[in-house]
C-alpha positions as CSV (number, residue, x, y, z in Angstrom):
1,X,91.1,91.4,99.0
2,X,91.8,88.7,102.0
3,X,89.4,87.4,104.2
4,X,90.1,89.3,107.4
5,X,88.3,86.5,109.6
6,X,90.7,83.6,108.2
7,X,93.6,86.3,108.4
8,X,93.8,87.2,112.5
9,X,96.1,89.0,114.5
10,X,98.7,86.7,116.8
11,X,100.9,86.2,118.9
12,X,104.5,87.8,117.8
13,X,107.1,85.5,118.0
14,X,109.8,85.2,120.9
15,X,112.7,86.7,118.7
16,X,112.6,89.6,116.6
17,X,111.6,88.2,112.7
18,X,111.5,89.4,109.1
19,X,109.6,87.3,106.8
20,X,109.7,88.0,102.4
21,X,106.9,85.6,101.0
22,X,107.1,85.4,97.6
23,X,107.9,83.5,94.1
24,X,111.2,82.9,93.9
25,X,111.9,86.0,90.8
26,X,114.3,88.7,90.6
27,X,112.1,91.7,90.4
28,X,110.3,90.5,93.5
29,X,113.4,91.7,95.2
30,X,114.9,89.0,96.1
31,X,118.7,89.7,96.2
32,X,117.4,93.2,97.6
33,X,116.1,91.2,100.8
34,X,119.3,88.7,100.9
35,X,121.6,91.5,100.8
36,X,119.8,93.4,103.5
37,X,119.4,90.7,105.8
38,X,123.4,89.5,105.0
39,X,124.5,92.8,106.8
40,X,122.0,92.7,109.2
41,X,122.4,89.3,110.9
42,X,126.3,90.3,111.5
43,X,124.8,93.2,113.5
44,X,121.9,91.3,115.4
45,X,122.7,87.6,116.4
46,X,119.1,86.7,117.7
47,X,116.9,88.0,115.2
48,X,115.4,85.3,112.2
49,X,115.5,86.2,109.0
50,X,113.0,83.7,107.0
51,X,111.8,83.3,103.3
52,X,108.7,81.5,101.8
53,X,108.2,80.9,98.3
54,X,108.4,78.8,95.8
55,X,110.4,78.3,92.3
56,X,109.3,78.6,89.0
57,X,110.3,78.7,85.5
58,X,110.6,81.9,83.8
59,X,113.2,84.7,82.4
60,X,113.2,86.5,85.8
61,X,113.4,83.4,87.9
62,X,116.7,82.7,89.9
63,X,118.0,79.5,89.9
64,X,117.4,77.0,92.9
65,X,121.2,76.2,93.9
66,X,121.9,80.2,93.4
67,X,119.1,80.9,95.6
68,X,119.8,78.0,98.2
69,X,123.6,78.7,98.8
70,X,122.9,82.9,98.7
71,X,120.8,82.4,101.7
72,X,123.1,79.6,103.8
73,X,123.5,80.5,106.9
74,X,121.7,83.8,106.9
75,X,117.8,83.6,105.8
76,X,115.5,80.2,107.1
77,X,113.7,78.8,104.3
78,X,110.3,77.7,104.8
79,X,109.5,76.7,101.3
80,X,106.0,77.3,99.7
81,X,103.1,77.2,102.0
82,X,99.9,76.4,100.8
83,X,98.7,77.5,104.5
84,X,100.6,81.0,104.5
85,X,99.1,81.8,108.2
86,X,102.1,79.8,109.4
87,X,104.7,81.5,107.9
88,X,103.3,84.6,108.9
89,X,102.9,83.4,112.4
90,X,106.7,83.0,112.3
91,X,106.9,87.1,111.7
92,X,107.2,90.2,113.2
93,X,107.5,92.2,109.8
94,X,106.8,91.4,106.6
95,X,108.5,92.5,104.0
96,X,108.1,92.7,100.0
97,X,110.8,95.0,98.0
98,X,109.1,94.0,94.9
99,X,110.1,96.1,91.3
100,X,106.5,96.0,90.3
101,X,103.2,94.2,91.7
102,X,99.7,94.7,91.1
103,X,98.3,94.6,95.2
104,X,100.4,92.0,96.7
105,X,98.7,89.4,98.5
106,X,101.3,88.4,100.6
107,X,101.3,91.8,102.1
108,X,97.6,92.2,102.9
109,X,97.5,89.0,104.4
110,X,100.3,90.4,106.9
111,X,98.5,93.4,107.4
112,X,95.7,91.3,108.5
113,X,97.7,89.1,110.8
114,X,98.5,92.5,112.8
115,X,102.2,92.9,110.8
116,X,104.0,95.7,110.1
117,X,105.8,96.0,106.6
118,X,107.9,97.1,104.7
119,X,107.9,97.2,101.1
120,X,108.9,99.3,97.8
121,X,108.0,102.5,96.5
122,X,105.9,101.7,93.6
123,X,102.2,101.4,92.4
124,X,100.1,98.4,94.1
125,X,102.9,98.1,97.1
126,X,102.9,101.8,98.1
127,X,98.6,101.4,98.0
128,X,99.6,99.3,101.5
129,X,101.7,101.6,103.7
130,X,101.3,105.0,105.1
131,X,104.8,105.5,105.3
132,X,105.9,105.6,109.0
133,X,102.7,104.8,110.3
134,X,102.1,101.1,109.6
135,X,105.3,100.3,108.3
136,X,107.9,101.9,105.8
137,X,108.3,102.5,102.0
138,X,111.8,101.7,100.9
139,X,113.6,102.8,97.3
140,X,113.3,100.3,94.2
141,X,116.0,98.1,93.8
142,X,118.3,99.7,97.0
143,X,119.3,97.0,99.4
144,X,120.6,99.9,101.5
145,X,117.2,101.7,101.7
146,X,115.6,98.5,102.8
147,X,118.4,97.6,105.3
148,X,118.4,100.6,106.4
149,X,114.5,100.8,107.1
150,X,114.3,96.8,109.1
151,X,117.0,98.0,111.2
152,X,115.0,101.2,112.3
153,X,112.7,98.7,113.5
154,X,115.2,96.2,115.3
155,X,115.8,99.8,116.9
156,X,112.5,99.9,117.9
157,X,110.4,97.2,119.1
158,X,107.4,99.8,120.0
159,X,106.8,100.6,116.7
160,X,106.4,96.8,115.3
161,X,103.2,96.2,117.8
162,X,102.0,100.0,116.9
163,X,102.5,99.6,113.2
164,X,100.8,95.8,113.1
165,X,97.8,97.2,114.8
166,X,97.5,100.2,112.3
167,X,97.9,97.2,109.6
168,X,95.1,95.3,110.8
169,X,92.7,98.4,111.0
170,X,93.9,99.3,107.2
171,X,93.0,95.8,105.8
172,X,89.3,95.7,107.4
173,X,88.8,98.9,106.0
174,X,90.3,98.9,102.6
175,X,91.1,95.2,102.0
176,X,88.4,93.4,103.2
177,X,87.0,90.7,100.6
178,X,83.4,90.9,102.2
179,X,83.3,94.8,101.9
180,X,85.3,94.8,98.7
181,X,82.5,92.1,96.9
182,X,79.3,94.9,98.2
183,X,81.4,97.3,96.9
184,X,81.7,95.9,93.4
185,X,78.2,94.2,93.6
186,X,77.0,97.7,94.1
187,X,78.8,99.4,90.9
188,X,77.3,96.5,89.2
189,X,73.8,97.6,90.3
190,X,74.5,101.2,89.4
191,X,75.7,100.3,85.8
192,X,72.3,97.5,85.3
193,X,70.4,100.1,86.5
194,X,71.6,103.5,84.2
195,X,72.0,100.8,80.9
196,X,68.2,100.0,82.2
């Protein structure tokens, strides 16, 4: 869950921004986002496109100087933040086009901050979005789906405000930590009490 007092809705920023926050793997969707946003900024001159995250070493990880050239010029890179809030001051949208996640944290804290998103199709990121009501689902692995999906927002700016505020009211209800740790402290008391 997040902690939907630490996590508050603010202020948008001035220009138009898309911020991916994650580690710095391939099936996060990395070169999905890159891709996307490569087309994009030739389109729209004053919109950021910005990345947090941070490397590591595994099989899926892609290389620092791979990663660092791919996004010259085109995506700002923030590096890893302990204090995420920051980063996702910087935003308008958050966006994860992961292969595969579990619930993704960086999403639900964006929710929280009043951000619409836009992530991938598949268990754990689809649990976040109603599709075209707090943000937008986009296809696994399809830069063009995603592309196609941030530009419908550059297209329209009223939907960003009306899709964060739906995100905020989705992550008190379903992702609060507070309500989430009743929840589970209740199922606990159920099962004491039926082994009892």
């Amino acid at each position: 869950g997040v902690n939907t007092n630490k996590f508050k809705p603010c202020k948008f920023p001035k220009k138009l921004s898309f911020l991916m926050l994650s580690r710095i793997i391939k099936n996060k969707g990395i070169n999905e986002y890159i891709e996307a946003c490569k087309i994009l900024k030739k389109k729209y001159k004053n919109i950021n496109f910005y990345f947090a995250g941070k490397f590591e070493n595994s099989d899926f990880s892609i290389k620092k100087d791979v990663f660092l050239n791919n996004i010259k010029n085109i995506i700002i890179n923030l590096g890893w933040k302990k204090n995420v809030q920051q980063a996702i001051k910087k935003s308008s949208i958050v966006v994860l086009p992961s292969y595969r996640e579990g619930l993704p944290r960086s999403v639900i804290e964006g929710m929280a901050m009043g951000r619409a998103i836009i992530t991938s199709n598949v268990p754990g990121c689809r649990e976040t979005v109603v599709n075209n009501y707090n943000g937008y689902l986009v296809k696994i692995k399809s830069y063009k789906s995603l592309m196609e999906k941030m530009e419908k927002l550059i297209l329209n700016k009223k939907a960003i405000n009306t899709f964060g505020e739906r995100s905020r009211k989705i992550s008190i209800k379903k992702f609060d930590s507070k309500k989430l740790a009743i929840q589970i402290i209740k199922s606990l008391e159920k099962c004491v009490e039926s082994q009892g």
